[in-house]
C-alpha positions in Angstrom: -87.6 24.4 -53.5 -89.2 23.2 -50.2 -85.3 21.4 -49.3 -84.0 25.0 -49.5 -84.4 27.1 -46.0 -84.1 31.0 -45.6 -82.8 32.5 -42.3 -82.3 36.0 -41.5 -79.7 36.1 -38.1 -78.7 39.5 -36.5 -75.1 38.6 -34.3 -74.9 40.8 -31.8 -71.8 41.7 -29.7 -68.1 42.2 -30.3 -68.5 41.5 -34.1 -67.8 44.5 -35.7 -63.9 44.9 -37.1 -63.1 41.1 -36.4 -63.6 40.3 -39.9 -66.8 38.7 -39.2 -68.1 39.7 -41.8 -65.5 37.8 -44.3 -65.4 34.9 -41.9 -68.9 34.7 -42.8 -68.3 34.6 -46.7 -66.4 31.9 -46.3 -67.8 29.4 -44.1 -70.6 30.2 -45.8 -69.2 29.2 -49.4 -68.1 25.9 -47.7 -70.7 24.8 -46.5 -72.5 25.8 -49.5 -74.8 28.4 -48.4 -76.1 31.2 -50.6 -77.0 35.2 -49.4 -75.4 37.9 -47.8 -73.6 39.5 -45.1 -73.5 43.0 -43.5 -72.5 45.2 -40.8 -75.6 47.6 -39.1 -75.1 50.7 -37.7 -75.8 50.0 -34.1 -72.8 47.2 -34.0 -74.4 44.0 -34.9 -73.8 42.1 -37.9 -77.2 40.7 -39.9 -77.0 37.6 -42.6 -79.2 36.2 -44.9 -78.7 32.4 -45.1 -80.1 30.4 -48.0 -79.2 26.5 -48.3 -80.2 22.9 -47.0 -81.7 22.5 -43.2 -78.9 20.9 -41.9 -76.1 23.1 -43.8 -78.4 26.3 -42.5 -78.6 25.4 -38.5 -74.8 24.6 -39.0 -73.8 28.1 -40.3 -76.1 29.5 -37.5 -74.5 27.3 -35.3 -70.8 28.5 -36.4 -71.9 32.3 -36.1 -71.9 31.4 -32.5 -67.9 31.4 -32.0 -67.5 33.2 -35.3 -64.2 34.3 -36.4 -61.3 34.2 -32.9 -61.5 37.9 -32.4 -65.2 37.9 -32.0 -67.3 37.4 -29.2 -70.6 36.5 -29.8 -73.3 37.7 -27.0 -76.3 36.6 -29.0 -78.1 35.6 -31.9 -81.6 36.9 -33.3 -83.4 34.5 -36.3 -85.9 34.5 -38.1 -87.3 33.2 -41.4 -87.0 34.8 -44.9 -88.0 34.0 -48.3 -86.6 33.9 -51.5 -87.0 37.0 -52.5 -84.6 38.4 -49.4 -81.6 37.1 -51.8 -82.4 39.6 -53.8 -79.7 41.9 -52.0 -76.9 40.0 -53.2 -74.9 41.1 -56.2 -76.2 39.1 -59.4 -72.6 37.2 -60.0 -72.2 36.0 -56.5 -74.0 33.3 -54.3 -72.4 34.9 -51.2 -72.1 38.4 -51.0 -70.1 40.8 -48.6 -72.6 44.4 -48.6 -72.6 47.5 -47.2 -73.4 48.7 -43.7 -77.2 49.9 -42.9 
């Protein structure tokens, strides 16, 4: 598993009811990245990113435009492990969870 990278990313700014979160999903599913996605209470929007180096830096990359409703003042990352997928739902390599 060393080809596989795990990034936690917090977006912060207007990306809350801009259907980041979905926008997310999908980009995510074509660029064939595993995890998750979800909205936190004080506004920002946190993902779990799971996938090849290059595919990884390119999602991260993309969640700096996001969706065209969104503006994007920043992004927080760090790395995650394995075990951080386990938030997803069991049938789904990308998942769309609740707010925290």
């Amino acid at each position: 598993m060393s080809d596989i990278v795990f990034r936690r990313v917090v977006v912060h700014g207007r990306v809350q009811g801009v259907g980041f979160r979905d926008w997310t999903k999908r980009t995510a599913r074509k660029h064939g990245i595993e995890g998750w996605v979800r909205n936190r209470a004080d506004g920002s929007v946190e993902a779990l990113f799971a996938g090849s180096p290059g595919a990884v830096a390119g999602m991260i990359e993309a969640c700096r435009n996001g969706p065209p409703s969104a503006a994007v003042t920043s992004i927080e990352q760090q790395d995650a492990a394995l075990s951080d997928l386990a938030l997803r739902r069991a049938d789904e390599g990308f998942s769309v969870l609740g707010t925290v």
